[in-house]
C-alpha positions, 0 to 999 in steps of 0.5 A: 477493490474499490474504496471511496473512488480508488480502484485497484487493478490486481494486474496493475498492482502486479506489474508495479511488483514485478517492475520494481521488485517485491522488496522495493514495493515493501519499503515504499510501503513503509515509506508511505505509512510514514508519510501518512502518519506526518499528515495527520501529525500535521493537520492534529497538531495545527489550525488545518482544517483541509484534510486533502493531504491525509487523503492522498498519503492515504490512498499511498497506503491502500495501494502499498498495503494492497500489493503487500497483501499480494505479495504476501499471499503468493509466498502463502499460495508458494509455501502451501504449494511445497507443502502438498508435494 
């Protein structure tokens, strides 16, 4: 997935899975979408017009977001797979 410049490697985004844990990968996607949405309270609510901050927290996201995705698609793949036995 390419995205303004941002390229995710599936397998990159696996092994950080599969380092850290799935639940910990969840939370810091929440943690990300948090950090997000305080950049753009933060640039809304002042005079900024560098919006450099909300790039980076969302570029987190996308990345969290992706391995959420991957995550959710294997329990999808796994629970499919049960299914059909």
């Amino acid at each position: 997935m390419k995205c303004r410049g941002l390229i995710m490697n599936k397998n990159i985004l696996k092994k950080a899975i599969n380092t850290y844990g799935e639940e910990p990968q969840i939370r810091q996607c929440m943690e990300e979408c948090a950090e997000l949405i305080s950049a753009i309270v933060d640039y809304a609510e002042s005079d900024e017009t560098n919006i450099d901050n909300i790039i980076e927290e969302l570029a987190d996201v996308l990345i969290t977001c992706k391995q959420v995705e991957i995550i959710s698609n294997d329990y999808v793949l796994e629970s499919a797979d049960n299914e059909c036995v």
